[in-house]
Every structure is written in C-alpha cells, then in structure tokens.
C-alpha positions, 0 to 999 in steps of 0.5 A: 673645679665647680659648675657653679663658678663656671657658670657665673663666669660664663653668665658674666662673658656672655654679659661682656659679649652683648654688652652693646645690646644691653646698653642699647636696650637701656636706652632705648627702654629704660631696661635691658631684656633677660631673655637671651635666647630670644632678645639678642641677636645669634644669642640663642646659637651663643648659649647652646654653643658655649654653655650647653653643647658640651660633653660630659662623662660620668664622673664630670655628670655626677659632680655637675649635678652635685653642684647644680642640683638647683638648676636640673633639667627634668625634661627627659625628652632631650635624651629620650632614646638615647643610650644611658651614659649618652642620656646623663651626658646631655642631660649634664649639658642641658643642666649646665645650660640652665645654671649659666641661663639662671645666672644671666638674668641674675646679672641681667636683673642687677643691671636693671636695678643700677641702671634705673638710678643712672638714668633717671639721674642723667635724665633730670639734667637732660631736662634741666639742660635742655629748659636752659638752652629755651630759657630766653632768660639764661645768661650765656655765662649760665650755659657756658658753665654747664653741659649740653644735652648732647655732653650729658646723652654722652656722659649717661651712655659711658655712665651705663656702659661702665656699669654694665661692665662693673656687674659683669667683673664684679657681679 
C-alpha cells in the first residue's frame, strides 16, 4: 500500500468530482482556481471528508509518514491536548490531507498549462468565424464550409472538458 498513490488517485477523483467548475472556470477565466478549499462549492467539506477525516493507527501513522514525509503537517494545534496515539492519529490525517491537497493543484496547474493552448487555439477561429459571418464580402459557399461561432464555443468547451478529464486518468 502507499499514501502517495492514494493521494494522487484521491487528487484525480476530487478532479473528476469538480469537473464542471474546472470547466466553467476556464471559460469563464481562461483558468481554472487551485484552491479548492475556498473556489469550489462544498469543496472545503469535500476534502476534510474524504482525504482528512480519517483514522489511523500507529502502525498505518508510521507508514504514512514514511511515505509522505514531504507533505507533514507541523501545525501542532491540531491535536494539542490530545492524547498521544489520538495526537499521531490526527496528525497522520492532516498530513494525508496535505499530500492529496499538493497534489490537486499539481493537476490543477497542468490543466492550466494544456488548456491555455486550446483556448487560445478555438479563440482565433471564433474570431475568424465571426470577422466572416460580418464579412459582406464572403460568399455563402465560404460560410457554408466552415463552422459558426456557436459550432466552435461547442467544440472548445468538449475540447476542454476531455482534457480535463485526460489529466484526471492519466495525470
């Protein structure tokens, strides 16, 4: 078992599971927000449920941090006053909720960076599309032939959403 392909397969679901934000978000801004816990909605309750509420014991503890000692959560306040197996416990949680955390925005900055080149790709022939559909000068023949804006706004959101999804499964 490792944390650290648990936490890249929880970063991808939690991809998947806001897959229409992303996607709203890129067209809507040209790029998609890292910060989960703040620009999705429910996804702060999203990430504590099902990356950080979760128990662990010593052993399971020890093993994580051996395989997450990048991502350690060092803010003791999180189980100050607790009890020393219940204080590892929560600190174990916390840690995993920083590697799967770390990980989101590692998918988060590639959908970014492959979604700048498909929109600014669509977004030219959007313009192209719509300088003919004013060109007085263009033939029917030549608008016939190529997509309408509306076509092209549809083919740019698909083009998106499957690339979303491609950096999802394939990171």
């Amino acid at each position: 078992m490792s944390y650290r392909q648990d936490a890249a397969s929880d970063a991808a679901e939690t991809i998947r599971n806001f897959e229409d934000e992303i996607l709203e978000q890129l067209l809507d801004k040209g790029e998609a927000s890292d910060d989960l816990l703040n620009d999705y909605p429910n996804g702060d309750s999203w990430h504590h449920e099902r990356h950080v509420d979760k128990d662990y014991n010593l052993q399971e503890a020890g093993e994580l941090f051996n395989d997450l000692s990048d991502y350690e959560e060092t803010d003791s306040g999180l189980w100050e006053g607790l009890e020393p197996r219940r204080a590892i416990a929560v600190q174990a949680a916390y840690t995993y909720g920083n590697a799967v955390y770390s990980e989101w925005r590692d998918l988060i900055e590639k959908i970014n960076d492959e979604a700048g080149d498909i929109i600014e790709e669509y977004d030219e022939k959007i313009t192209e599309a719509e300088m003919r559909e004013w060109d007085e000068d263009a033939t029917d023949e030549e608008i016939e032939e190529n997509p309408d804006v509306s076509e092209l706004e549809d083919e740019k959101k698909e083009a998106l959403r499957k690339m979303i999804v491609d950096v999802a499964d394939n990171g």
